[in-house]
mmCIF file as Biopython writes it, N, C-alpha, C and O atoms, coordinates in Angstrom:
data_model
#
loop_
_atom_site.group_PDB
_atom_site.id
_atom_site.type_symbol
_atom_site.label_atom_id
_atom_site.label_alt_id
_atom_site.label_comp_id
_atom_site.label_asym_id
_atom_site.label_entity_id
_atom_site.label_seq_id
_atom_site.pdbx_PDB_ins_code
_atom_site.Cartn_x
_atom_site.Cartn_y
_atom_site.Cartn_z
_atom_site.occupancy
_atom_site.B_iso_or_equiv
_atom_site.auth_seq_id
_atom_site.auth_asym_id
_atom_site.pdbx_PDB_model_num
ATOM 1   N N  . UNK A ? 1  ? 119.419 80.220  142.755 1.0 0.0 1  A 1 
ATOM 2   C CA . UNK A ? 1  ? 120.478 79.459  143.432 1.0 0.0 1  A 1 
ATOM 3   C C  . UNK A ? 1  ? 121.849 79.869  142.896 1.0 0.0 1  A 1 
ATOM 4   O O  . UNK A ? 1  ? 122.767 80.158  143.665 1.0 0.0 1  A 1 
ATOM 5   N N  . UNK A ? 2  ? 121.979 79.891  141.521 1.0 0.0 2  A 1 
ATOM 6   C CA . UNK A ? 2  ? 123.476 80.016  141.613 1.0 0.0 2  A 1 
ATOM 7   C C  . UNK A ? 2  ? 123.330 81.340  140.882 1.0 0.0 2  A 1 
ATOM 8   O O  . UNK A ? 2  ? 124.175 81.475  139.996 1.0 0.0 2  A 1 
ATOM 9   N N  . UNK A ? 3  ? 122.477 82.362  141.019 1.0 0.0 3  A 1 
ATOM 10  C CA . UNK A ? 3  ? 122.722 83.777  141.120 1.0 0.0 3  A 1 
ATOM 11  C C  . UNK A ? 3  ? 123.045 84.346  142.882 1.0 0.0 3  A 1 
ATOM 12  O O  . UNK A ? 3  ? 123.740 85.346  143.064 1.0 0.0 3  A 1 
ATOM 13  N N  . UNK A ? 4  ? 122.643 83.826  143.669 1.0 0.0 4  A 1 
ATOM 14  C CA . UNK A ? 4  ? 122.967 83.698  144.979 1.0 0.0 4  A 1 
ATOM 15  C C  . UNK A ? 4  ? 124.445 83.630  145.066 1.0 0.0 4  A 1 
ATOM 16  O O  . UNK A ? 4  ? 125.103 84.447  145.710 1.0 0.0 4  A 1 
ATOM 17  N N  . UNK A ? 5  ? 125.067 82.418  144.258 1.0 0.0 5  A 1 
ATOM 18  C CA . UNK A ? 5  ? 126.353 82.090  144.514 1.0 0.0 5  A 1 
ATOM 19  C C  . UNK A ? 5  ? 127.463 82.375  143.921 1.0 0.0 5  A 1 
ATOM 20  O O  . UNK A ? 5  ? 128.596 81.895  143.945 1.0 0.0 5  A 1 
ATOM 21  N N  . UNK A ? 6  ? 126.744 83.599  143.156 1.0 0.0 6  A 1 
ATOM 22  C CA . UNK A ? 6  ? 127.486 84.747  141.925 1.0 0.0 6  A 1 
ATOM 23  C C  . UNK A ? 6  ? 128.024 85.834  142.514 1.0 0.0 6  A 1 
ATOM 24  O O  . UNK A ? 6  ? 129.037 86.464  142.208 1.0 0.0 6  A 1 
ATOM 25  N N  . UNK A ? 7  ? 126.837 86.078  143.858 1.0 0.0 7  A 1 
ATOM 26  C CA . UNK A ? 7  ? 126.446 87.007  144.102 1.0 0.0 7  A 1 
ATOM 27  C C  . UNK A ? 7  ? 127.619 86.966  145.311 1.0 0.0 7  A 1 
ATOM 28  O O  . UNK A ? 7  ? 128.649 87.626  145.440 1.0 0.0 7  A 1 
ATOM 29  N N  . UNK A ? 8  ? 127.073 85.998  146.069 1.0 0.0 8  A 1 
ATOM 30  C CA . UNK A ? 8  ? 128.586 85.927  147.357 1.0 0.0 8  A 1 
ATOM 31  C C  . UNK A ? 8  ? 129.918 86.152  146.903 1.0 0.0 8  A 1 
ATOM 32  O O  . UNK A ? 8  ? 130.780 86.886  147.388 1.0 0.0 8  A 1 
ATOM 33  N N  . UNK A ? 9  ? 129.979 85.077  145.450 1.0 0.0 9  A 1 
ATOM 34  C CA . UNK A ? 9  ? 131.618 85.252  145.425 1.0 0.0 9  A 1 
ATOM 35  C C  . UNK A ? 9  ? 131.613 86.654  144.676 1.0 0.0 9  A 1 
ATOM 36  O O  . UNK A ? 9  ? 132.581 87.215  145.190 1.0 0.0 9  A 1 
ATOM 37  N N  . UNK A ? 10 ? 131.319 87.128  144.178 1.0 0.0 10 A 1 
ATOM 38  C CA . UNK A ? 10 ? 131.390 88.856  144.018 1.0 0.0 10 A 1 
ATOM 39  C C  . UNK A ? 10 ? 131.308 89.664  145.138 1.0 0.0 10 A 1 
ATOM 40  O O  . UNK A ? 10 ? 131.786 90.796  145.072 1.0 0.0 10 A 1 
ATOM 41  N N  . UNK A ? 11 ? 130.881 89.348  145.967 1.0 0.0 11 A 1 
ATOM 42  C CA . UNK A ? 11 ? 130.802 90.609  147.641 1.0 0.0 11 A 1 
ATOM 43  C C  . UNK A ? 11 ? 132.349 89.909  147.333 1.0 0.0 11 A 1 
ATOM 44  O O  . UNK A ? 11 ? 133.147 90.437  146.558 1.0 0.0 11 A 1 
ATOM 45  N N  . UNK A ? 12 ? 132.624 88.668  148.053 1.0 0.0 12 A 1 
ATOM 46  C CA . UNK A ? 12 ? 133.556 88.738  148.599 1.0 0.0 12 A 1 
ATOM 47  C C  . UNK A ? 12 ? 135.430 88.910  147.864 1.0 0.0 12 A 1 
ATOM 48  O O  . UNK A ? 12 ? 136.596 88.731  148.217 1.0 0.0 12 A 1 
ATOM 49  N N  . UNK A ? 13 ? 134.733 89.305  146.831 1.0 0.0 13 A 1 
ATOM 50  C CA . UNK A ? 13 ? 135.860 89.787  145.765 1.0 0.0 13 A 1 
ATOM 51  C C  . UNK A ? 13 ? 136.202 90.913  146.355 1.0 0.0 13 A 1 
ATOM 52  O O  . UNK A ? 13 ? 137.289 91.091  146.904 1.0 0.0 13 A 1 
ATOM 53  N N  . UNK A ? 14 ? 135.025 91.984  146.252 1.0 0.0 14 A 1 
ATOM 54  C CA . UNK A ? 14 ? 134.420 92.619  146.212 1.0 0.0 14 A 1 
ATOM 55  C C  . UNK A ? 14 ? 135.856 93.462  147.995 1.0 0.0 14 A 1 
ATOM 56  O O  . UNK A ? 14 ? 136.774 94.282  148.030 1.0 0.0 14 A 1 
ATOM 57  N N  . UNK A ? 15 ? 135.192 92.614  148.975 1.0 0.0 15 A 1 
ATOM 58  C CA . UNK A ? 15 ? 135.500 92.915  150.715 1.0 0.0 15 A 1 
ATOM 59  C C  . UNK A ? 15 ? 137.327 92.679  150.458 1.0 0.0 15 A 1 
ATOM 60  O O  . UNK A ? 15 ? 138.114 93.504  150.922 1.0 0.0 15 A 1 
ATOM 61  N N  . UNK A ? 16 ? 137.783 91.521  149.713 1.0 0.0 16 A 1 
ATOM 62  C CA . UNK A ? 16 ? 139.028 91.139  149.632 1.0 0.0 16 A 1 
ATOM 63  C C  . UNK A ? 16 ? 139.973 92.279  148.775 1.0 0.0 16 A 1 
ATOM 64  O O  . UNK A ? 16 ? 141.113 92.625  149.084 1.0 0.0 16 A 1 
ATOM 65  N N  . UNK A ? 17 ? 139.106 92.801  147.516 1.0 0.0 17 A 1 
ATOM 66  C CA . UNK A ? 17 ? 140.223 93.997  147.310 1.0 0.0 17 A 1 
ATOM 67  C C  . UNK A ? 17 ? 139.881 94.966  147.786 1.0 0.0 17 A 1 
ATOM 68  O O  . UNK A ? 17 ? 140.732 95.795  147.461 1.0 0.0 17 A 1 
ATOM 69  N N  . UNK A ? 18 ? 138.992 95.527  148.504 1.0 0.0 18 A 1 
ATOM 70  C CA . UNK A ? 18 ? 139.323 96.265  149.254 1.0 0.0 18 A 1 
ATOM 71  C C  . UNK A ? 18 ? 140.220 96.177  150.661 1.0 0.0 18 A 1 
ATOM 72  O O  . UNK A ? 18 ? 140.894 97.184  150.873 1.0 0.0 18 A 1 
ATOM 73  N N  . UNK A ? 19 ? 140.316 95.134  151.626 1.0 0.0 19 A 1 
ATOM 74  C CA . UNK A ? 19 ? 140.946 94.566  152.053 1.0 0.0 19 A 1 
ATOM 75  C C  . UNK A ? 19 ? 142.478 95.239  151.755 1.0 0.0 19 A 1 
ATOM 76  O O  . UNK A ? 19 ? 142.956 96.241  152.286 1.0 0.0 19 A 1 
ATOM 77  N N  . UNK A ? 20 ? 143.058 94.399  150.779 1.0 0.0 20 A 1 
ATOM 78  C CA . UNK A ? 20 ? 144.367 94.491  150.248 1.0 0.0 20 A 1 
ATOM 79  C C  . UNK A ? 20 ? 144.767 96.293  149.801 1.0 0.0 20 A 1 
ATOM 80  O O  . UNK A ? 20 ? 145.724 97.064  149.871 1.0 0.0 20 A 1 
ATOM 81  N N  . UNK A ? 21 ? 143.330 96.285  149.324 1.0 0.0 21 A 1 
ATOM 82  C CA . UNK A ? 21 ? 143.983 97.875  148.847 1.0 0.0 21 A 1 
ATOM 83  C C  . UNK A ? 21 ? 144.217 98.752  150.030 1.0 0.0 21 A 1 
ATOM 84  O O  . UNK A ? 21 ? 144.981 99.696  149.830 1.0 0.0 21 A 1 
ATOM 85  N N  . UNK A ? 22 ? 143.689 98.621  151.268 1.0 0.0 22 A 1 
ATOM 86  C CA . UNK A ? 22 ? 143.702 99.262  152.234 1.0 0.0 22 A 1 
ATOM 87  C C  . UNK A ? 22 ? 145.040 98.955  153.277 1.0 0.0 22 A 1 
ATOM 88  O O  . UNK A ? 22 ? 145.565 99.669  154.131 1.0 0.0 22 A 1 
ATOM 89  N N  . UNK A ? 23 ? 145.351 97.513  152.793 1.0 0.0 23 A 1 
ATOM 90  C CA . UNK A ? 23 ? 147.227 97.174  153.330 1.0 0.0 23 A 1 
ATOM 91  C C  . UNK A ? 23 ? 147.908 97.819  152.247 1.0 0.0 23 A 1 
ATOM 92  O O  . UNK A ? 23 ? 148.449 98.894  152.505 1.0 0.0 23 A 1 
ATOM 93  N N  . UNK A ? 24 ? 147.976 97.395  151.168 1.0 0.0 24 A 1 
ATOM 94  C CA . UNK A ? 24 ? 148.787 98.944  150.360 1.0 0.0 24 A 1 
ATOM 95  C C  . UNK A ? 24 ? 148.989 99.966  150.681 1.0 0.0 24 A 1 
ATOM 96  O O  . UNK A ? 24 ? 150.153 100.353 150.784 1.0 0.0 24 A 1 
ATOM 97  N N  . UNK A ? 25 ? 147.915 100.787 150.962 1.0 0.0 25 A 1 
ATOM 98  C CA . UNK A ? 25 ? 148.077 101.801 151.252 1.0 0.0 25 A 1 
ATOM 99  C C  . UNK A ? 25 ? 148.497 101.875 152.480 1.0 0.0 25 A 1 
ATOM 100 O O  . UNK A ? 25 ? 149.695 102.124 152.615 1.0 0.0 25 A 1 
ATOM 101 N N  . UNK A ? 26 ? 147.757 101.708 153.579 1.0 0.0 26 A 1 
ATOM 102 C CA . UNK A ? 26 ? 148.702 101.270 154.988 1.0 0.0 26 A 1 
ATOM 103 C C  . UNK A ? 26 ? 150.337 101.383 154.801 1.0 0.0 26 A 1 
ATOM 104 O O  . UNK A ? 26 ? 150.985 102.407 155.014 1.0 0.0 26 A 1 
ATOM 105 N N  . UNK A ? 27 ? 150.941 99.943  154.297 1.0 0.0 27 A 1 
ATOM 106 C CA . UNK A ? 27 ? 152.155 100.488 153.831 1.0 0.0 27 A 1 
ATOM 107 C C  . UNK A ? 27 ? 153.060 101.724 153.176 1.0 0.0 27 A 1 
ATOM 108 O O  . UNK A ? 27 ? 154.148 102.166 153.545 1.0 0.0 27 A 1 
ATOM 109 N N  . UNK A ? 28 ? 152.176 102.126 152.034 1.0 0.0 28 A 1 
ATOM 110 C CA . UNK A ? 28 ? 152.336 103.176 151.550 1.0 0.0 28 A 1 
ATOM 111 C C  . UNK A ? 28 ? 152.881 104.486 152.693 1.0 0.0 28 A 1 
ATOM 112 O O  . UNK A ? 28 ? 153.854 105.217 152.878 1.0 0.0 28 A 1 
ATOM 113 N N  . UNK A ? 29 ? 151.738 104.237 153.180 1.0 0.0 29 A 1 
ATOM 114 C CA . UNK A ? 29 ? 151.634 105.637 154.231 1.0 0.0 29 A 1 
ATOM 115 C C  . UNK A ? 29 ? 152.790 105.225 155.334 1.0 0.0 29 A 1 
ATOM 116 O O  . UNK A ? 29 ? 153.399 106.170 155.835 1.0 0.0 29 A 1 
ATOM 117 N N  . UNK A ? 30 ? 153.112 104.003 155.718 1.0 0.0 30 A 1 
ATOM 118 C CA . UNK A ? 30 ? 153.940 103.764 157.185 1.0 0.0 30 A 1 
ATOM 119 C C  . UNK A ? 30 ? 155.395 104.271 156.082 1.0 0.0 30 A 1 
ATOM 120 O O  . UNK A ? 30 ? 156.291 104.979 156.541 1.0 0.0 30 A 1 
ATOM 121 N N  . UNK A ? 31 ? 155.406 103.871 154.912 1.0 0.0 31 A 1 
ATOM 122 C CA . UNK A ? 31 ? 156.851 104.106 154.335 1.0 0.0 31 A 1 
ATOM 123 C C  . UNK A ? 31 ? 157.304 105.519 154.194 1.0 0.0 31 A 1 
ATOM 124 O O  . UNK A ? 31 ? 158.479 105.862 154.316 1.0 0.0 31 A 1 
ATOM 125 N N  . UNK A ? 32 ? 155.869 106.677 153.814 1.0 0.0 32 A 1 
ATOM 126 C CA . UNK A ? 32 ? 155.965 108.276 153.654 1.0 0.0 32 A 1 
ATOM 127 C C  . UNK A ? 32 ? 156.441 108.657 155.297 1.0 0.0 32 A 1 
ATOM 128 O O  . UNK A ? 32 ? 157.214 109.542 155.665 1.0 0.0 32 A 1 
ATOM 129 N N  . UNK A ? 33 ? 155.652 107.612 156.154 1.0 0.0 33 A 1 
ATOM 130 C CA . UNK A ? 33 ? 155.689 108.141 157.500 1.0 0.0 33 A 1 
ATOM 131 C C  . UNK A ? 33 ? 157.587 108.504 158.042 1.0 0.0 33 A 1 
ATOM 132 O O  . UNK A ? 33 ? 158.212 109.352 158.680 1.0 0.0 33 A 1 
ATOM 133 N N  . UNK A ? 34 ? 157.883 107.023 157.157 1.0 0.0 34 A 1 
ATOM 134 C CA . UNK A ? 34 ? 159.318 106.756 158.025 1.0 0.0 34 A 1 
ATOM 135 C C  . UNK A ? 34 ? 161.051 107.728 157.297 1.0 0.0 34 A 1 
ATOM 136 O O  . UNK A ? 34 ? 162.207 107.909 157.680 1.0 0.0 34 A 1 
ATOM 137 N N  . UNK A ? 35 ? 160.100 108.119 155.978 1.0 0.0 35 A 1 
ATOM 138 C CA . UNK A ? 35 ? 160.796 108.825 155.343 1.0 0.0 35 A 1 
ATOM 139 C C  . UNK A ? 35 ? 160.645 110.102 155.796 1.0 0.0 35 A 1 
ATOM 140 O O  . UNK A ? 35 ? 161.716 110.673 156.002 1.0 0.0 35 A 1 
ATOM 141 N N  . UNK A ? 36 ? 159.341 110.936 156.090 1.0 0.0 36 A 1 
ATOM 142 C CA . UNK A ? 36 ? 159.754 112.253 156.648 1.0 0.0 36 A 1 
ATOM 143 C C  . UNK A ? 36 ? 160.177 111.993 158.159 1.0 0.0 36 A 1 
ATOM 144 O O  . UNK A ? 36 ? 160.998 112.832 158.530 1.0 0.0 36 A 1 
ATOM 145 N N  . UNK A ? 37 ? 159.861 111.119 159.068 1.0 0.0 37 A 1 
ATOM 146 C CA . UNK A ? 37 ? 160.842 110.924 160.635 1.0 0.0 37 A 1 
ATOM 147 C C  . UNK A ? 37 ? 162.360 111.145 160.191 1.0 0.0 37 A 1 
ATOM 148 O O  . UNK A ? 37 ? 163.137 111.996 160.624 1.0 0.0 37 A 1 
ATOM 149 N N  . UNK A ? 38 ? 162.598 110.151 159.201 1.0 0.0 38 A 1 
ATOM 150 C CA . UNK A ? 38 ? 164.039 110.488 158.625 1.0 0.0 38 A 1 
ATOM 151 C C  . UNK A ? 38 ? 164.444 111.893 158.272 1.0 0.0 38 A 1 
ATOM 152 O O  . UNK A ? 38 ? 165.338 112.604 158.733 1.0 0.0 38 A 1 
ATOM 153 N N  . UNK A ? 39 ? 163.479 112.120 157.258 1.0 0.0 39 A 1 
ATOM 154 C CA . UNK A ? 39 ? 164.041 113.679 156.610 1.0 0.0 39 A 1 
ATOM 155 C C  . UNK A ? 39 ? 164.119 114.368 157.739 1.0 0.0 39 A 1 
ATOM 156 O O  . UNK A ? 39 ? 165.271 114.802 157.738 1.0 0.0 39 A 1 
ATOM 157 N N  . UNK A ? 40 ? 163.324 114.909 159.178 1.0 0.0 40 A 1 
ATOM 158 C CA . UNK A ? 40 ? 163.306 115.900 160.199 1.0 0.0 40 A 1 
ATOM 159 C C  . UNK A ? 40 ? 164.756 115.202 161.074 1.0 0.0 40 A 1 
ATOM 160 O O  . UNK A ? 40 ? 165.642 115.903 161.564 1.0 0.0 40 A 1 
ATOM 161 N N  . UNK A ? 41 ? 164.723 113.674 161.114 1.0 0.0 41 A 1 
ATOM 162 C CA . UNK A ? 41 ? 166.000 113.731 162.017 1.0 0.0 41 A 1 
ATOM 163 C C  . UNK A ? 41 ? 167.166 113.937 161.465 1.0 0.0 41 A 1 
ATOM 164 O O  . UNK A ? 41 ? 168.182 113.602 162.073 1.0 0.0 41 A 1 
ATOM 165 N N  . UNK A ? 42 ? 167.244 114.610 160.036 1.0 0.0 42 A 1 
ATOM 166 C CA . UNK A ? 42 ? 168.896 114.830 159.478 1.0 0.0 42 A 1 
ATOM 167 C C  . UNK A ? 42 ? 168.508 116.331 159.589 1.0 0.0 42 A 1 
ATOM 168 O O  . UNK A ? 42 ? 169.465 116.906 160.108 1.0 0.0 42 A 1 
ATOM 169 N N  . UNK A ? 43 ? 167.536 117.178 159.326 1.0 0.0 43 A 1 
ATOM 170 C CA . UNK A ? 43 ? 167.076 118.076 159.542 1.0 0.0 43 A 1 
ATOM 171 C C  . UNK A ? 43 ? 167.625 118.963 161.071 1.0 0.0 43 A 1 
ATOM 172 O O  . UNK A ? 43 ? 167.723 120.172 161.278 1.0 0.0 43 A 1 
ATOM 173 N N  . UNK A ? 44 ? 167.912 117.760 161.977 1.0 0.0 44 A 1 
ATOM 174 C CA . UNK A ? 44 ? 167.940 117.956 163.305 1.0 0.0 44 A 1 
ATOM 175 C C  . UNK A ? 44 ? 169.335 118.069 163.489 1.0 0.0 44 A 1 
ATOM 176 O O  . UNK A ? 44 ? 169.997 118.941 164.050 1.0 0.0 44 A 1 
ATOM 177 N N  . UNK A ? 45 ? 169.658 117.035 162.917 1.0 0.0 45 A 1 
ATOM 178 C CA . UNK A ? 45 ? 171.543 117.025 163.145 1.0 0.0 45 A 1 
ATOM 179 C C  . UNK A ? 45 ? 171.944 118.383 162.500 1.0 0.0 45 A 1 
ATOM 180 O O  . UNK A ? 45 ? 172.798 119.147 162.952 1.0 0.0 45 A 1 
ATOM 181 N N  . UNK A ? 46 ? 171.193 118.572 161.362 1.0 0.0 46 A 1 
ATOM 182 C CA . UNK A ? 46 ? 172.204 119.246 160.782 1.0 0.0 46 A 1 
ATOM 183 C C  . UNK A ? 46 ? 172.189 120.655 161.262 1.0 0.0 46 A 1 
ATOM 184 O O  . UNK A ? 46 ? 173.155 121.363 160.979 1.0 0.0 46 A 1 
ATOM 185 N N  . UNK A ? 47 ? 171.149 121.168 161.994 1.0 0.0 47 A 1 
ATOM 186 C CA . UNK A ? 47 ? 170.927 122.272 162.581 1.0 0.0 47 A 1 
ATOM 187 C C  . UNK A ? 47 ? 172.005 122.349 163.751 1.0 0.0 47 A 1 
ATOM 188 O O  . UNK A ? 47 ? 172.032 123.325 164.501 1.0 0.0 47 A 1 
#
């Protein structure tokens, strides 16, 4: 019984940081994204 209920709240530790780590990174990546759009559109002007 309450290895059962060891066991859930560990998955769901478990589902939750992964979860989060996967919006981190998400962010991560939308912020690299918006920085090279930037870098190519000064890239653009300046050509």
């Amino acid at each position: 019984m309450v290895g059962a209920i060891i066991l859930r709240h560990l998955l769901s530790v478990k589902i939750l940081t992964i979860y989060f780590n996967f919006i981190i990174l998400e962010q991560i990546q939308f912020h690299n994204d918006s920085k090279l759009t930037y870098f190519l559109y000064m890239m653009g002007r300046a050509t």
